[in-house]
C-alpha atoms as an extended CHARMM CRD file, in Angstrom:
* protein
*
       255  EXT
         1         1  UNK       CA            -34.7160000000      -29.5010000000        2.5220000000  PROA      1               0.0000000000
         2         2  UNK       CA            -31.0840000000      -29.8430000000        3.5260000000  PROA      2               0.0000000000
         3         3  UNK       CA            -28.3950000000      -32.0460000000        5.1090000000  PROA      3               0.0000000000
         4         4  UNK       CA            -26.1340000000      -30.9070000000        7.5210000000  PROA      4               0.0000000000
         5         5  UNK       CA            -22.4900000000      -32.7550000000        8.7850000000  PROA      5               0.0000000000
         6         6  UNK       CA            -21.6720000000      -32.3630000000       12.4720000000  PROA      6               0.0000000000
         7         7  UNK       CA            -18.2600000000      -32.2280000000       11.1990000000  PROA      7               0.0000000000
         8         8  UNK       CA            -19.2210000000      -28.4320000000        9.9850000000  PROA      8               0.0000000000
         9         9  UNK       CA            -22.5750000000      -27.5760000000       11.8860000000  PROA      9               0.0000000000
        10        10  UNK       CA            -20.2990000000      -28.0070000000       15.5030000000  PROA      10              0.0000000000
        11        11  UNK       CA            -18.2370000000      -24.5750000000       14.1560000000  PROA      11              0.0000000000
        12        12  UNK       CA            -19.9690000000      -21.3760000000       14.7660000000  PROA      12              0.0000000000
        13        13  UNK       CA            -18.0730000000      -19.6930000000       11.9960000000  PROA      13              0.0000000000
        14        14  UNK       CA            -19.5210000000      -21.8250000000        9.2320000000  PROA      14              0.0000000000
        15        15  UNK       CA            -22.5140000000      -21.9720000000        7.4510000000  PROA      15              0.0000000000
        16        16  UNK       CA            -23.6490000000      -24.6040000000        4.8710000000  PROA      16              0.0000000000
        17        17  UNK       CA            -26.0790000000      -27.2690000000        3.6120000000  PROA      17              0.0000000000
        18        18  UNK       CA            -26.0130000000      -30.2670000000        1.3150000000  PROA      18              0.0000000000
        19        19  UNK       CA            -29.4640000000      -29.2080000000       -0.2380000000  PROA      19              0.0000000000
        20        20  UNK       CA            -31.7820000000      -32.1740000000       -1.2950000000  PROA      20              0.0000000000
        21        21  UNK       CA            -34.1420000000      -31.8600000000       -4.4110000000  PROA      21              0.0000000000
        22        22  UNK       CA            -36.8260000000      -30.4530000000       -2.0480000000  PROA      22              0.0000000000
        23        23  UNK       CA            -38.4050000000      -27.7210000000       -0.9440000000  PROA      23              0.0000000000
        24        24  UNK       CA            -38.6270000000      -25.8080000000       -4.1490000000  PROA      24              0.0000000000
        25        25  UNK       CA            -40.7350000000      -24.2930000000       -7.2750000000  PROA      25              0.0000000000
        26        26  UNK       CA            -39.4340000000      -26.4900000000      -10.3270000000  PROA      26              0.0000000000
        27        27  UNK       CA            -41.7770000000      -29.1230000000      -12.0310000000  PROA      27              0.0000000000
        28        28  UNK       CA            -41.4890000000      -32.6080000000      -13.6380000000  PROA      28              0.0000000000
        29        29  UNK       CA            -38.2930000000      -34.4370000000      -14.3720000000  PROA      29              0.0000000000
        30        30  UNK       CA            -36.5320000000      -30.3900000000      -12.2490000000  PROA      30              0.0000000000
        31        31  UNK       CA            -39.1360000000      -31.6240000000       -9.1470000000  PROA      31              0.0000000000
        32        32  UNK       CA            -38.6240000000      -29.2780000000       -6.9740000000  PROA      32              0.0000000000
        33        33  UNK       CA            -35.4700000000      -27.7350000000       -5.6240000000  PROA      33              0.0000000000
        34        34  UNK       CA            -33.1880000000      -27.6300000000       -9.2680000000  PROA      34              0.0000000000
        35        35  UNK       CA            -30.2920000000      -25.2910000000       -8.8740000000  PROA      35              0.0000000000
        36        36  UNK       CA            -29.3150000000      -26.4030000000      -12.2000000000  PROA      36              0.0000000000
        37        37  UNK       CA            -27.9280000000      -23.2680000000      -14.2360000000  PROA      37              0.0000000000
        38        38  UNK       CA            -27.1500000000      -26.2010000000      -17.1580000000  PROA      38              0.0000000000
        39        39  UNK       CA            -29.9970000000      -27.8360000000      -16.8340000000  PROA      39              0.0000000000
        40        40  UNK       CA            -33.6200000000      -27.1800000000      -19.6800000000  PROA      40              0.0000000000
        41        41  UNK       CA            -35.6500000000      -26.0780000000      -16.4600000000  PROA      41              0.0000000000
        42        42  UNK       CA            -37.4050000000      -22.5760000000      -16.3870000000  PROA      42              0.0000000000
        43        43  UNK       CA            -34.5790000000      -19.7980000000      -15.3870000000  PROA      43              0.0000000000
        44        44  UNK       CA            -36.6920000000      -18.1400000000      -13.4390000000  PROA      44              0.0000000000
        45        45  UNK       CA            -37.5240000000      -21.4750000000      -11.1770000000  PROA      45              0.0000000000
        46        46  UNK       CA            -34.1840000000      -21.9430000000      -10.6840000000  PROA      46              0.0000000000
        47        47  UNK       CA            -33.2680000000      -18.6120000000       -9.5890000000  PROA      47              0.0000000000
        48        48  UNK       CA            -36.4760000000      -19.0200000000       -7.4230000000  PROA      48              0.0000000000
        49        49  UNK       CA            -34.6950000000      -22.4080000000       -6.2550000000  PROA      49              0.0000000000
        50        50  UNK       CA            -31.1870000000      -20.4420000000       -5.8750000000  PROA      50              0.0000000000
        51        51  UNK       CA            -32.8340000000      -17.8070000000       -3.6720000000  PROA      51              0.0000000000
        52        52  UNK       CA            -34.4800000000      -19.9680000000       -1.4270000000  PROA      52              0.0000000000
        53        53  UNK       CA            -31.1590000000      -21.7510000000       -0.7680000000  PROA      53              0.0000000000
        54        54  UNK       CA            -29.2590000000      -18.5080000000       -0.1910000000  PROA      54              0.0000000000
        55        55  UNK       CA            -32.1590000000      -17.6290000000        2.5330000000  PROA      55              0.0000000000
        56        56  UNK       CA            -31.7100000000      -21.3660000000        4.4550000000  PROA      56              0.0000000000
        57        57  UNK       CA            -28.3200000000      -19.8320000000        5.0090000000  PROA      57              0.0000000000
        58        58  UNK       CA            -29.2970000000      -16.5980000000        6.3770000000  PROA      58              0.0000000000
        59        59  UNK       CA            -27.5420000000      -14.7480000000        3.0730000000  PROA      59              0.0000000000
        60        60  UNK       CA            -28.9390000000      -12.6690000000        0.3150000000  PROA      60              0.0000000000
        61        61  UNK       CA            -29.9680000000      -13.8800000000       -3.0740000000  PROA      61              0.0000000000
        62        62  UNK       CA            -26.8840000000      -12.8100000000       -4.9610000000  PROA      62              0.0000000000
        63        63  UNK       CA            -24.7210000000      -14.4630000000       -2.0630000000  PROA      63              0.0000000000
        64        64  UNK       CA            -24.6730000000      -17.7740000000       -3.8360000000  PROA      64              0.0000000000
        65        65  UNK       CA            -21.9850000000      -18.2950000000       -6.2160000000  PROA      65              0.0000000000
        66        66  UNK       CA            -21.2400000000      -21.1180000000       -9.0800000000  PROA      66              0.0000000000
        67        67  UNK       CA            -18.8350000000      -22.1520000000      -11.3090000000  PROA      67              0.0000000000
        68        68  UNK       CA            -19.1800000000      -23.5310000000      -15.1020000000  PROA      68              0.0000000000
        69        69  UNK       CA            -17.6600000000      -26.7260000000      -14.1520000000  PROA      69              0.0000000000
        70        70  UNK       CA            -15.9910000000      -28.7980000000      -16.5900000000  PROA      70              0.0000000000
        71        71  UNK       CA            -14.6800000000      -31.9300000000      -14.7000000000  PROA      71              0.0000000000
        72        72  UNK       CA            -11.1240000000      -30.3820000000      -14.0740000000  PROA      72              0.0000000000
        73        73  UNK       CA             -8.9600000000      -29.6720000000      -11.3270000000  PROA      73              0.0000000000
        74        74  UNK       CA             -9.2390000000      -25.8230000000      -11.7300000000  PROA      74              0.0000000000
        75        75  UNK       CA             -9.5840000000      -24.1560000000       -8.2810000000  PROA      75              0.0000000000
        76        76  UNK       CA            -10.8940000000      -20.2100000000       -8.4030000000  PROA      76              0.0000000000
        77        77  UNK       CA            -10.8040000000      -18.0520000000       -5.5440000000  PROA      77              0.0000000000
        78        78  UNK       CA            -13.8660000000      -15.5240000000       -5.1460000000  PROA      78              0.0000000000
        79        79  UNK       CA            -13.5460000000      -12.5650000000       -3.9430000000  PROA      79              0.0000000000
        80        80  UNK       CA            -16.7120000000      -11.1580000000       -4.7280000000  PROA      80              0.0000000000
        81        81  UNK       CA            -19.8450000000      -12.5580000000       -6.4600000000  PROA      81              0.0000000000
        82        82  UNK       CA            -20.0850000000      -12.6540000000      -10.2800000000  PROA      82              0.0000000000
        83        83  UNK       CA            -22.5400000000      -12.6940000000      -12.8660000000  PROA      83              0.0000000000
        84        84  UNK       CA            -23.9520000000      -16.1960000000      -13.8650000000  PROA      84              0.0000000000
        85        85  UNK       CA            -22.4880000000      -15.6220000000      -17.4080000000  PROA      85              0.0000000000
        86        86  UNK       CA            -19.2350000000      -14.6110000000      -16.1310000000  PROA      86              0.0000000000
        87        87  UNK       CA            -18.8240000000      -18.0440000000      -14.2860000000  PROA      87              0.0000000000
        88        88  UNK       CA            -15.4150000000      -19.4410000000      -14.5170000000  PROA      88              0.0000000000
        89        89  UNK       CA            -14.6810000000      -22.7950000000      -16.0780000000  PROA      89              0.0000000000
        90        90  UNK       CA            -13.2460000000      -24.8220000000      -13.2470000000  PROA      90              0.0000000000
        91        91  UNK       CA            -14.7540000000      -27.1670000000      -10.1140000000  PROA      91              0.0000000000
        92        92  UNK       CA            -13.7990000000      -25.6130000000       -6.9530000000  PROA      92              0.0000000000
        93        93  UNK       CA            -13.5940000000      -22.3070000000       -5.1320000000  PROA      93              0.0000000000
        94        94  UNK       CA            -12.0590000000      -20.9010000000       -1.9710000000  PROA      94              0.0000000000
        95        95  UNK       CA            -12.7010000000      -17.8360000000       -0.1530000000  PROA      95              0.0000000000
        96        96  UNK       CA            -11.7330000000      -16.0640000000        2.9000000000  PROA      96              0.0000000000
        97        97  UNK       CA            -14.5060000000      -13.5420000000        2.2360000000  PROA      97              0.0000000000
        98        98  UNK       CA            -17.5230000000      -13.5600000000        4.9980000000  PROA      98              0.0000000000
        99        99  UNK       CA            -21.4110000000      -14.0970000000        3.5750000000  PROA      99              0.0000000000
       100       100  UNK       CA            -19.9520000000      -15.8680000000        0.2060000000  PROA      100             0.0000000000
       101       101  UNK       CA            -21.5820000000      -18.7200000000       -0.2890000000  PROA      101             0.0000000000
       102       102  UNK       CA            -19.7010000000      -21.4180000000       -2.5310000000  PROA      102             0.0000000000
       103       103  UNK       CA            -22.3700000000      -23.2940000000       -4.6050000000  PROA      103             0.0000000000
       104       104  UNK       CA            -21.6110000000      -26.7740000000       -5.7830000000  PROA      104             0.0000000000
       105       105  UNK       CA            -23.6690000000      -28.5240000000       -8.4910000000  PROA      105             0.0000000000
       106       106  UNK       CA            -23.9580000000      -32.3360000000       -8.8370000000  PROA      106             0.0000000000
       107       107  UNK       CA            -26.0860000000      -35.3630000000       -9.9260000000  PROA      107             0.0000000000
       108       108  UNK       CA            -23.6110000000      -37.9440000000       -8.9840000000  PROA      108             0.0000000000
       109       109  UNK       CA            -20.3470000000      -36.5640000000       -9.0350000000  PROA      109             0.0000000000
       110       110  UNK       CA            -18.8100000000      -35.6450000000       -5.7700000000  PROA      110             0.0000000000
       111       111  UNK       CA            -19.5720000000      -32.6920000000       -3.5580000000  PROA      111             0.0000000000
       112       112  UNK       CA            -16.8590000000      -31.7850000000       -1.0810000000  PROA      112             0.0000000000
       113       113  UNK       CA            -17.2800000000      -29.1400000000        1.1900000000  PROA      113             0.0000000000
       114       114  UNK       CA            -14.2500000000      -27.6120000000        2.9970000000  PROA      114             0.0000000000
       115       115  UNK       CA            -13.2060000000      -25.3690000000        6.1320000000  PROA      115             0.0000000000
       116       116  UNK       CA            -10.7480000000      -24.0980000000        8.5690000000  PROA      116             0.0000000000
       117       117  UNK       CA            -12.7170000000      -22.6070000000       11.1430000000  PROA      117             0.0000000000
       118       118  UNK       CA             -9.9330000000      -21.5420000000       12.7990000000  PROA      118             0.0000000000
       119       119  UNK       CA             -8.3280000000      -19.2560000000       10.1560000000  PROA      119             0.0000000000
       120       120  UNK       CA            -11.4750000000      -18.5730000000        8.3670000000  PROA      120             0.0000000000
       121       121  UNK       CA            -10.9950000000      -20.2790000000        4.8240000000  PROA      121             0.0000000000
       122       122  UNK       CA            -13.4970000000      -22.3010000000        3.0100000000  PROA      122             0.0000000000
       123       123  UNK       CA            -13.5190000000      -24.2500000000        0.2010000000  PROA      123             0.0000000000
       124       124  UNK       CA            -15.8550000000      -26.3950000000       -2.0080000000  PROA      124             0.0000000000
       125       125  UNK       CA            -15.3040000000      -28.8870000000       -5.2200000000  PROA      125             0.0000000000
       126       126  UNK       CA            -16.6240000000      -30.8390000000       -7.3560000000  PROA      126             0.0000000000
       127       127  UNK       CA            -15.1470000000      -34.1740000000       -7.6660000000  PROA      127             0.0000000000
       128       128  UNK       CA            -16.3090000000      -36.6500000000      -10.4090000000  PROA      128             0.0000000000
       129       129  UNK       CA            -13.5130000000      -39.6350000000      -11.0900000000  PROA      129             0.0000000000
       130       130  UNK       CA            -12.2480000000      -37.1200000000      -13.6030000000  PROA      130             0.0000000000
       131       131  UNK       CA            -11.7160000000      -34.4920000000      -11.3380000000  PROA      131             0.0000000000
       132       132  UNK       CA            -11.0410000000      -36.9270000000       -8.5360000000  PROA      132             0.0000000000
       133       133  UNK       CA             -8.1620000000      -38.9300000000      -10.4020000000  PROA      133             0.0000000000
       134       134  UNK       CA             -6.5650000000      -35.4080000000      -11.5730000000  PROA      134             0.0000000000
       135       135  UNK       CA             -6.1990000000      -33.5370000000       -8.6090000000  PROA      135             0.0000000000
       136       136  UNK       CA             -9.2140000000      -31.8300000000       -7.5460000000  PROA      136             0.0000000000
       137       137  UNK       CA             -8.8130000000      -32.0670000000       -4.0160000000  PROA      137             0.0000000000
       138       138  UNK       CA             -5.1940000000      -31.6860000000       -3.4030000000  PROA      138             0.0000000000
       139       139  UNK       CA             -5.5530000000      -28.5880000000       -5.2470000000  PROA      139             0.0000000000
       140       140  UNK       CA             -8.4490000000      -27.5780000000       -2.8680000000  PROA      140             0.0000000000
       141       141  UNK       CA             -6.2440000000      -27.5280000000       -0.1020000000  PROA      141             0.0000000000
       142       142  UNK       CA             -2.9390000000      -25.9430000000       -1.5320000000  PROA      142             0.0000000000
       143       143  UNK       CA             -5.1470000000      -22.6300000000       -2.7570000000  PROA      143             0.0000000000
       144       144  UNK       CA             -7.0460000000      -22.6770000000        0.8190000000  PROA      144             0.0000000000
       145       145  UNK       CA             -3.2950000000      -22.7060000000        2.3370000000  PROA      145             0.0000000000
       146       146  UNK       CA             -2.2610000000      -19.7100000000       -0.0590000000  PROA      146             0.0000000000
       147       147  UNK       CA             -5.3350000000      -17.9100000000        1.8800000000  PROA      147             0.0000000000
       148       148  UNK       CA             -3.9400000000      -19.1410000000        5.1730000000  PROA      148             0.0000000000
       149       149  UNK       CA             -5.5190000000      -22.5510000000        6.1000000000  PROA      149             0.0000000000
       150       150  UNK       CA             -3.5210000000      -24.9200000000        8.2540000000  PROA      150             0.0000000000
       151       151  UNK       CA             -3.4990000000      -28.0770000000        6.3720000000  PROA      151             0.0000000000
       152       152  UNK       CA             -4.1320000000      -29.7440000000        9.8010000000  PROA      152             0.0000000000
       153       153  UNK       CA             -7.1230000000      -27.3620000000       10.8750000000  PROA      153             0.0000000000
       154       154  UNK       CA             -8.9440000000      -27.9530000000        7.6490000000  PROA      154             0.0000000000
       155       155  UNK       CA            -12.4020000000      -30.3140000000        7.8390000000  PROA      155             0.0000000000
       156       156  UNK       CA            -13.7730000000      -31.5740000000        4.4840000000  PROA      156             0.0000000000
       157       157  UNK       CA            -16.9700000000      -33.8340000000        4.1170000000  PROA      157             0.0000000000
       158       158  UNK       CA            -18.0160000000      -35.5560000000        0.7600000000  PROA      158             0.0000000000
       159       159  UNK       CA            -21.8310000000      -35.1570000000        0.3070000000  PROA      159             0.0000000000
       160       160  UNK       CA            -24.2810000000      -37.4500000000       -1.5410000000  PROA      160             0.0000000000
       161       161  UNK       CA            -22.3540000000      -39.2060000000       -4.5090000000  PROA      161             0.0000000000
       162       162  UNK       CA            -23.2810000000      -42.3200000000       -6.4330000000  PROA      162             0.0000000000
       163       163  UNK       CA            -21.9700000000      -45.4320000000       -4.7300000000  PROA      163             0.0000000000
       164       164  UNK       CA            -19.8030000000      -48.5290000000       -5.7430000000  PROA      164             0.0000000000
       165       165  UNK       CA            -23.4140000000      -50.0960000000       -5.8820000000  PROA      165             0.0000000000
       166       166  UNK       CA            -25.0670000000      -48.1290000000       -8.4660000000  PROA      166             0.0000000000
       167       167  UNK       CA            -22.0660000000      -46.9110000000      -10.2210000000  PROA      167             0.0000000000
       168       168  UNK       CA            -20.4790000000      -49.6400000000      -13.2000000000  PROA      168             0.0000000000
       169       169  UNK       CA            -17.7760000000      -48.6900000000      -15.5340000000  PROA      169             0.0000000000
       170       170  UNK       CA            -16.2430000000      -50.0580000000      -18.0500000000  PROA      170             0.0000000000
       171       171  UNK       CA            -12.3020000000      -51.8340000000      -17.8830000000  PROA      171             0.0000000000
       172       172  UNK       CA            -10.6150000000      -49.3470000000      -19.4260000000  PROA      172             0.0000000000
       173       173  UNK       CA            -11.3650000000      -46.6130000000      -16.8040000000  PROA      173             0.0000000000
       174       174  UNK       CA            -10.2260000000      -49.3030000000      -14.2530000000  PROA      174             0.0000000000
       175       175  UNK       CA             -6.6720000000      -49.2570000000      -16.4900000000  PROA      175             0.0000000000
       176       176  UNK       CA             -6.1720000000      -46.0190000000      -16.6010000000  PROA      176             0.0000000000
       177       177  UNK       CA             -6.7830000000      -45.5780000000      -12.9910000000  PROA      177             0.0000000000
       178       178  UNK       CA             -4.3070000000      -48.1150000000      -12.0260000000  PROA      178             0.0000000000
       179       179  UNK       CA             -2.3320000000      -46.5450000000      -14.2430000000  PROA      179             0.0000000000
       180       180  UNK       CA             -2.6040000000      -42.4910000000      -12.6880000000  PROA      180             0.0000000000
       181       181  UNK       CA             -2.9110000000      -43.9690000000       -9.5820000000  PROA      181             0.0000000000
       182       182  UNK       CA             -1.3670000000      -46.7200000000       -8.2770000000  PROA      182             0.0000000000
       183       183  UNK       CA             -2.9710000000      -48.5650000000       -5.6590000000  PROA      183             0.0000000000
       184       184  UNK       CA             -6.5950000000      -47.4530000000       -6.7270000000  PROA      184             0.0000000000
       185       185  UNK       CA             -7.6110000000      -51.3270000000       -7.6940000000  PROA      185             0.0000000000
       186       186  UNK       CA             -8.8560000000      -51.5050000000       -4.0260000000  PROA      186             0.0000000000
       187       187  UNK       CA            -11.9370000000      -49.3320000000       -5.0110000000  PROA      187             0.0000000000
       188       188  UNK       CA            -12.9970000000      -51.2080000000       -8.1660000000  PROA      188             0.0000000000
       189       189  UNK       CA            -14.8320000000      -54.3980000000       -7.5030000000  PROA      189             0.0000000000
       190       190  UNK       CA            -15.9500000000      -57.4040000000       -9.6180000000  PROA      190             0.0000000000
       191       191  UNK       CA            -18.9330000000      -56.5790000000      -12.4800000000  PROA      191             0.0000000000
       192       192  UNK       CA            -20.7950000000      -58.4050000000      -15.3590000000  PROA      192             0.0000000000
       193       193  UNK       CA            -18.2280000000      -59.4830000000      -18.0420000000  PROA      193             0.0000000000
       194       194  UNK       CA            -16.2430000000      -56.2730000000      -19.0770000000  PROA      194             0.0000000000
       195       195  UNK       CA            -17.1400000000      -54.1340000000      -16.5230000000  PROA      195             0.0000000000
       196       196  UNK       CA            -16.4000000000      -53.5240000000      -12.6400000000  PROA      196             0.0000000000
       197       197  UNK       CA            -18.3460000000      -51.5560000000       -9.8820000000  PROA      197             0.0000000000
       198       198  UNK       CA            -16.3040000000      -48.0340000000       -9.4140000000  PROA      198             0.0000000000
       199       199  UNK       CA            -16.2910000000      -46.8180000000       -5.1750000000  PROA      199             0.0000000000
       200       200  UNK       CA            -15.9510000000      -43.2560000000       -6.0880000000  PROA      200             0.0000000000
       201       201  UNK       CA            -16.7830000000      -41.6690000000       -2.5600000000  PROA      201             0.0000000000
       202       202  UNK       CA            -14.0450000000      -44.0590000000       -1.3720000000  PROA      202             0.0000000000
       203       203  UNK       CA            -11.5640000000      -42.7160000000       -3.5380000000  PROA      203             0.0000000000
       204       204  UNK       CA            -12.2010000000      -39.3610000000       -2.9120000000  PROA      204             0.0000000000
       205       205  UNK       CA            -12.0530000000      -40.3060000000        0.6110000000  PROA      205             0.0000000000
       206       206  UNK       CA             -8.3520000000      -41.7950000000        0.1470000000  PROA      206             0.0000000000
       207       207  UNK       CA             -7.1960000000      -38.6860000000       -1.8690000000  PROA      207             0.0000000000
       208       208  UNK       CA             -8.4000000000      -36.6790000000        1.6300000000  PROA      208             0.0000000000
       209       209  UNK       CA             -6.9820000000      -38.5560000000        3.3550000000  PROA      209             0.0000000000
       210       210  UNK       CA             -3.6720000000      -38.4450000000        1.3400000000  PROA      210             0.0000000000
       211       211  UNK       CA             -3.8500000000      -34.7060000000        1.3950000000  PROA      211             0.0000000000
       212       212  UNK       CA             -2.8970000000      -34.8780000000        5.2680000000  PROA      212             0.0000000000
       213       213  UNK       CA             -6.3290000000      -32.3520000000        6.3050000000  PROA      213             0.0000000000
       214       214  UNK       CA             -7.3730000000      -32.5020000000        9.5360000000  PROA      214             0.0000000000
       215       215  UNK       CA            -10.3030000000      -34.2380000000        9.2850000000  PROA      215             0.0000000000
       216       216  UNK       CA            -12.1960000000      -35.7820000000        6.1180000000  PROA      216             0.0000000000
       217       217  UNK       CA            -15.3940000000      -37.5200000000        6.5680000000  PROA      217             0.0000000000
       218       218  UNK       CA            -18.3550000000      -38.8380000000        4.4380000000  PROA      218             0.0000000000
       219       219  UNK       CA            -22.1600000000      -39.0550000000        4.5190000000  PROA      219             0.0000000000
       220       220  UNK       CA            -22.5130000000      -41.8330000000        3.0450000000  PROA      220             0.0000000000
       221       221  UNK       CA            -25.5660000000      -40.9120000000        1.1220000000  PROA      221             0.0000000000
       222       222  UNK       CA            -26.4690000000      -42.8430000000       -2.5270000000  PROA      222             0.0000000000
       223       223  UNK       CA            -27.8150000000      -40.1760000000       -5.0930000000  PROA      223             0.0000000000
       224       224  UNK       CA            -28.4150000000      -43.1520000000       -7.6830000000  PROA      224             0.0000000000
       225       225  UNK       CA            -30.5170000000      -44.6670000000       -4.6230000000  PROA      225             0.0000000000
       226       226  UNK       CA            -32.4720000000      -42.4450000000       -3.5380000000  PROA      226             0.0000000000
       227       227  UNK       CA            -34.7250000000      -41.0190000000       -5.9000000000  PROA      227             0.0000000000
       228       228  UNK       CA            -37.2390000000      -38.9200000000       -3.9030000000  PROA      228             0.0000000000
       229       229  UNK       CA            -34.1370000000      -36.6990000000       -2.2600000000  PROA      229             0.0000000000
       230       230  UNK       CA            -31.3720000000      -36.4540000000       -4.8690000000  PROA      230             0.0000000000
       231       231  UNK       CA            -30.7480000000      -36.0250000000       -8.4460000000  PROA      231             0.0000000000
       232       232  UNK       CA            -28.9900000000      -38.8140000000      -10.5770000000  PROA      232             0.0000000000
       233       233  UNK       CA            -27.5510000000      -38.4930000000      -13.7180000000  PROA      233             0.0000000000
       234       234  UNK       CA            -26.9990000000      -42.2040000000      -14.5440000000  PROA      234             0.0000000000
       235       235  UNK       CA            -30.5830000000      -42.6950000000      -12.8390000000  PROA      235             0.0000000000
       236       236  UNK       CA            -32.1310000000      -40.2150000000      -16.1140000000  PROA      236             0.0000000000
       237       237  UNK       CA            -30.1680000000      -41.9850000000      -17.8130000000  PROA      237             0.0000000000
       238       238  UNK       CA            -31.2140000000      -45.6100000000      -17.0320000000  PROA      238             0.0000000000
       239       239  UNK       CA            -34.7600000000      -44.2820000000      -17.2160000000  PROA      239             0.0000000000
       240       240  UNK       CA            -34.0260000000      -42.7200000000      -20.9710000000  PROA      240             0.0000000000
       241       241  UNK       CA            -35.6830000000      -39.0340000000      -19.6150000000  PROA      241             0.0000000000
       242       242  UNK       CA            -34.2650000000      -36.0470000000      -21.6520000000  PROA      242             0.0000000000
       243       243  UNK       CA            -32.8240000000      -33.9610000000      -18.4890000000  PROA      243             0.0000000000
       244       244  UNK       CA            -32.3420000000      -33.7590000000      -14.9360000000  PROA      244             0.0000000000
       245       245  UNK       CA            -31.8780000000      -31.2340000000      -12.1910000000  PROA      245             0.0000000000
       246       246  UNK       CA            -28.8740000000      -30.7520000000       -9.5540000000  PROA      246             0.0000000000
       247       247  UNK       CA            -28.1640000000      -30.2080000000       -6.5730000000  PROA      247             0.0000000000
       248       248  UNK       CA            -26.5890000000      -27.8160000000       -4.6290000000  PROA      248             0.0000000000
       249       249  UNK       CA            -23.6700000000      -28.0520000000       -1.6710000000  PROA      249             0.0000000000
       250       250  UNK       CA            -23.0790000000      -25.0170000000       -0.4560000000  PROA      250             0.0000000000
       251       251  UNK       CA            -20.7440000000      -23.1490000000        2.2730000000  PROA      251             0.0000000000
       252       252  UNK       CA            -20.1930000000      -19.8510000000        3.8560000000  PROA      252             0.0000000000
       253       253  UNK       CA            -17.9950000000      -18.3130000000        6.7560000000  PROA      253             0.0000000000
       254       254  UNK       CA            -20.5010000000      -16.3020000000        8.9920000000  PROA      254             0.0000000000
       255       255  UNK       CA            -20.7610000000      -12.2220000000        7.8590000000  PROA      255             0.0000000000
C-alpha cells in the first residue's frame, strides 16, 4: 500500500510513506486509496482513505494534515492539526511537533519529503515545475532551519513524479525556464516539432542539491507509467476521463 526510502526508514525518529493508490475504499476512476480532498470522489471514502493512511503510521485519524495547494512556494508551519476547511493555501509544511503527520497530495507533480533526524524537524512539499522553478524547496529548508534543522543534517527524497518520458511541454515553458533559471536546458530534451520532453524529478533533484542538504535522493518511480499504483493527471487526461484521485506522501517525527 506504501513505499518506503531507506534514506528515511534507517532513522528511528521518523515515520512516513509514499502511499500508492491501493489498499483503500474508493471506486472507479478514485480506485482505491484517493486522498484527494479536491477531487469529485465520495467524502466519506476519502476520509475512510485518510484514516487508513494515518493508521499505516501508527497515528490517529485527525493526525494527518493537508494543505490547499496552489502551485506556490508558500511554506506553513503546523503546530497543531486544522480543520480541512481551514487548510492554508500554500505547498509545503514543517513541523517540529511529534505525531503530526504532513500530508502531501499529487498526481504528477513532485512529492518531497524532508527530515533532520537529528534535531527533530520535518518537512514536506509539493513541487510541480511551478513550484519547482519558484522556490519551493529552498524555502523548505530555510523555514525547517528557523525550527532548528542543520542544513547539513537534513535528508529529502522526491517520491513518484512524472518522468522526462511521459512528460512533453510546450517551447515556451522551456524559455522561460532558461530564462528563471539559467542552466536548466540540461533537463529539457528534444520533442515532436514545438515541443520538448521536461525531466522534472531531475530538476527538483538539482534545486536539492543546490540547497546544500545533507542528503537528497530520488525513487525514481513514473506516476504517468504506472497505472495500477499511482495516479496521473496527464494520464486522465490523455484518456479524456472527467477526474482523478491523488496520492498521498506523508511524514511524521515519532510521538
Amino acid at each position: 500500500m506504501f513505499i518506503e526510502a531507506p534514506e528515511l526508514s534507517s532513522h528511528a525518529s521518523i515515520r512516513h510513506a509514499f502511499f500508492t493508490r491501493q489498499g483503500g475504499v474508493s471506486e472507479g476512476l478514485y480506485a482505491s486509496l484517493n486522498g484527494g480532498l479536491g477531487s469529485n470522489d465520495s467524502p466519506e471514502r476519502v476520509s475512510d482513505n485518510r484514516e487508513r493512511m494515518s493508521a499505516q503510521l501508527g497515528l490517529p485519524a485527525d493526525a494527518l494534515v493537508s494543505l490547499y495547494q496552489v502551485h506556490s512556494s508558500d511554506v506553513v508551519v503546523v503546530e497543531a492539526p486544522f480543520p480541512l476547511d481551514e487548510r492554508p493555501k500554500a505547498d509545503a509544511m514543517v513541523t517540529r511537533m511529534p505525531g503530526l503527520m504532513l500530508g502531501i497530495a499529487t498526481a504528477d507533480c513532485g512529492p518531497i519529503l524532508f527530515a533532520d533526524p537529528e534535531n527533530r524537524v520535518v518537512g514536506a512539499a509539493h513541487a510541480g515545475w511551478k513550484g519547482a522553478l519558484g522556490g519551493v524547496v529552498e524555502a523548505t529548508v530555510a523555514a525547517m532551519t528557523h525550527l532548528g534543522a542543520a542544513r547539513d543534517s537534513i535528508v529529502a527524497v522526491l517520491g513518484p513524479t512524472i518522468s522526462q518520458t511521459s512528460y512533453e511541454v510546450g517551447e515556451d515553458l522551456m524559455r522561460r525556464f532558461r530564462a528563471e533559471a539559467p542552466g536548466s536546458e540540461r533537463f529539457f530534451a528534444a520533442g515532436r516539432p514545438g515541443h520538448a520532453q521536461f525531466d522534472l524529478p531531475g530538476f527538483i533533484l538539482a534545486r536539492l542539491t543546490e540547497a546544500r542538504i545533507g542528503e537528497a535522493a530520488i525513487l525514481g518511480l513514473d506516476t504517468y507509467a504506472d497505472a495500477e499504483r499511482f495516479y496521473s493527471f496527464r494520464r486522465t487526461t490523455h484518456r479524456g476521463e472527467a477526474d482523478y484521485g491523488r496520492l498521498i506522501s506523508a511524514i511524521a517525527l515519532t510521538p
